[in-house]
N, C-alpha and C positions, 0 to 999 in steps of 0.2 A: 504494500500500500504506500510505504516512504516514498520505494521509488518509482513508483507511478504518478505519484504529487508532484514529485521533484521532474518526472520528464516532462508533463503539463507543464508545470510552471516554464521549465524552460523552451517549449515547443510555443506556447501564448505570451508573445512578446505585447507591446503597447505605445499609443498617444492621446489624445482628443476629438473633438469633432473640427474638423478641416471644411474650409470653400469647396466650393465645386464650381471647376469650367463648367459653360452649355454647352449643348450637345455639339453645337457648331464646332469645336474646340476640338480636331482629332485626339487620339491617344499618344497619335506619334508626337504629333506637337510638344505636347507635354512632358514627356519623357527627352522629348530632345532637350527641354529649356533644362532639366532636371540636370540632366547630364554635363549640359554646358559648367555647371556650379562645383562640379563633385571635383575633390581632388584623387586622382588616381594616384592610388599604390599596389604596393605588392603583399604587402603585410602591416597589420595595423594592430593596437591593443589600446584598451582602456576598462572602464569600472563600469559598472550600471546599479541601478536600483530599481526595484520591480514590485509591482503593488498588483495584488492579483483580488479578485473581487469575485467572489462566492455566494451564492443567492442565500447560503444556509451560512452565512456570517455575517456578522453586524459590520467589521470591522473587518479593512484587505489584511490578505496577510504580505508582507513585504520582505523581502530577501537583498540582501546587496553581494557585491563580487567581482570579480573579475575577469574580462577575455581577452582571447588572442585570435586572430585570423589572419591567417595567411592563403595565396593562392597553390601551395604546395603542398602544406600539413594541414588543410581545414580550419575548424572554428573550435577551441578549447575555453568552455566556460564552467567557471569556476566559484562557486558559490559560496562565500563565507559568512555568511550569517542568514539564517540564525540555524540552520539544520547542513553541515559542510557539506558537499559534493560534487565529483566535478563529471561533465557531461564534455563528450567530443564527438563531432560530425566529421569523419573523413573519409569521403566518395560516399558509396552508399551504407557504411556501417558507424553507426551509431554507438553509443557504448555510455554506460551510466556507472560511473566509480570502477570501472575497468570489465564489468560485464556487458556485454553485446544484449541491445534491447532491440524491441520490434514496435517505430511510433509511427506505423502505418503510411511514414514516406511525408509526413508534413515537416517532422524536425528536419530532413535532409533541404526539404522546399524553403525554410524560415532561411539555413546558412545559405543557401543558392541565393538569394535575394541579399542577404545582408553581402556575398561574396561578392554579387554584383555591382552591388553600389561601389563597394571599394574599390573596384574594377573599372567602373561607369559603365558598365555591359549591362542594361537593362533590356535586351532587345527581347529574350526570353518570357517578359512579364504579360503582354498581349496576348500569348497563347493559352494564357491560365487563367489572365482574370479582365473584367471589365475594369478599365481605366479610367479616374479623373481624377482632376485636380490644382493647383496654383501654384504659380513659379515668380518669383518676384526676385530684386536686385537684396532682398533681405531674409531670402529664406523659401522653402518650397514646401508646399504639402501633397501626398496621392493619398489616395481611396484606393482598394483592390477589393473588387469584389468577385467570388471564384465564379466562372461561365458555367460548372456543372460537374457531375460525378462525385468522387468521394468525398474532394475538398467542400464541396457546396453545401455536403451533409454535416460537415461539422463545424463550418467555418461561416460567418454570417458574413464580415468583411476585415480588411486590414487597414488600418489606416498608420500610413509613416509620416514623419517630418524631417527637415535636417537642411545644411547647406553646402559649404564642400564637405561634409560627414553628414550619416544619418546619424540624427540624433536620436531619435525614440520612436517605437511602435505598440501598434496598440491592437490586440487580435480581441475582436467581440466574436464566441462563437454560439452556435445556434440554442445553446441553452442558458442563454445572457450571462453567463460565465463571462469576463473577459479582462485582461492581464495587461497592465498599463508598464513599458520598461522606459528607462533613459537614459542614455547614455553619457559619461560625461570623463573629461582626460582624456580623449583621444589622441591619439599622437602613429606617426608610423612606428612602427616597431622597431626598436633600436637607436631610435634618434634620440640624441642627448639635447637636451636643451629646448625640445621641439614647442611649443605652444599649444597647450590643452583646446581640445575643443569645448567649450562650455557648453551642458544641453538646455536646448529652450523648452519652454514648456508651455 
């Protein structure tokens, strides 16, 4: 049951509610303006803090920690407080405190998307989900919402923010369950000195 909380938790990332383009507004558009902002790397680390919202709790429960991704060794996150653990996404296997779990292919789709942005390789995200959203000189928002099949049953929608880093995401899924994270220190991995990215909120 631990660690079935703990791969939730880490599978239901999180933000807020976000603008929406009209419909006039393609997807590509958006993602291109998105892309324009990001800074590409190859590998990147910082902390998060994660508030997860439970219909049978008064009060989210929250966790903080910290990760690593790179385009080579995956996404290694690391959860220290308040129940330790650490979860790894690389290629298609998964693994929770060093045993190999089965999260039905969504934890693999969360690090694809967060690889992406690190990457600015968003081209991938139209094929999975309904696109919208706002891109400004101060910051960008999307909406994802899945087109159909497994993701659809369990996932209501995604909503991310961020500007050359994402900052935080926000999975509502279809049992109003939904997991608010945000990101904050980012820096590329290895850089001394490098400048935190502060997360917005």
């Amino acid at each position: 049951m631990r660690g079935r909380f703990l791969l939730v938790s880490f599978i239901l990332l999180a933000t807020g509610t976000f603008s929406v383009l009209g419909d006039e507004t393609p997807a590509t558009d958006v993602l291109s303006d998105v892309v324009s902002q990001l800074a590409i790397q190859q590998r990147i680390r910082g902390s998060f803090t994660q508030e997860k919202h439970l219909h049978f709790m008064q009060k989210p429960f929250i966790s903080h920690g910290d990760f690593s991704l790179g385009r080579d060794d995956g996404l290694r996150w690391q959860v220290t407080e308040p129940l330790p653990s650490l979860m790894t996404v690389q290629g298609a296997a998964v693994s929770l405190d060093g045993k190999p779990v089965n999260d039905r292919g969504v934890g693999r789709l969360i690090a694809g998307i967060m690889l992406g942005f690190m990457q600015g390789d968003l081209s991938g995200l139209a094929a999975e989900f309904e696109i919208s959203g706002e891109a400004s000189a101060s910051g960008w928002f999307l909406t994802l919402v899945p087109k159909g099949g497994g993701l659809a049953s369990v996932l209501s929608r995604i909503e991310l923010s961020g500007d050359q880093y994402l900052h935080s995401v926000e999975v509502i899924e279809r049992n109003t369950t939904r997991t608010r994270t945000v990101f904050s220190k980012v820096v590329k991995s290895g850089s001394e000195g490098a400048a935190p990215s502060a997360a917005s909120h």
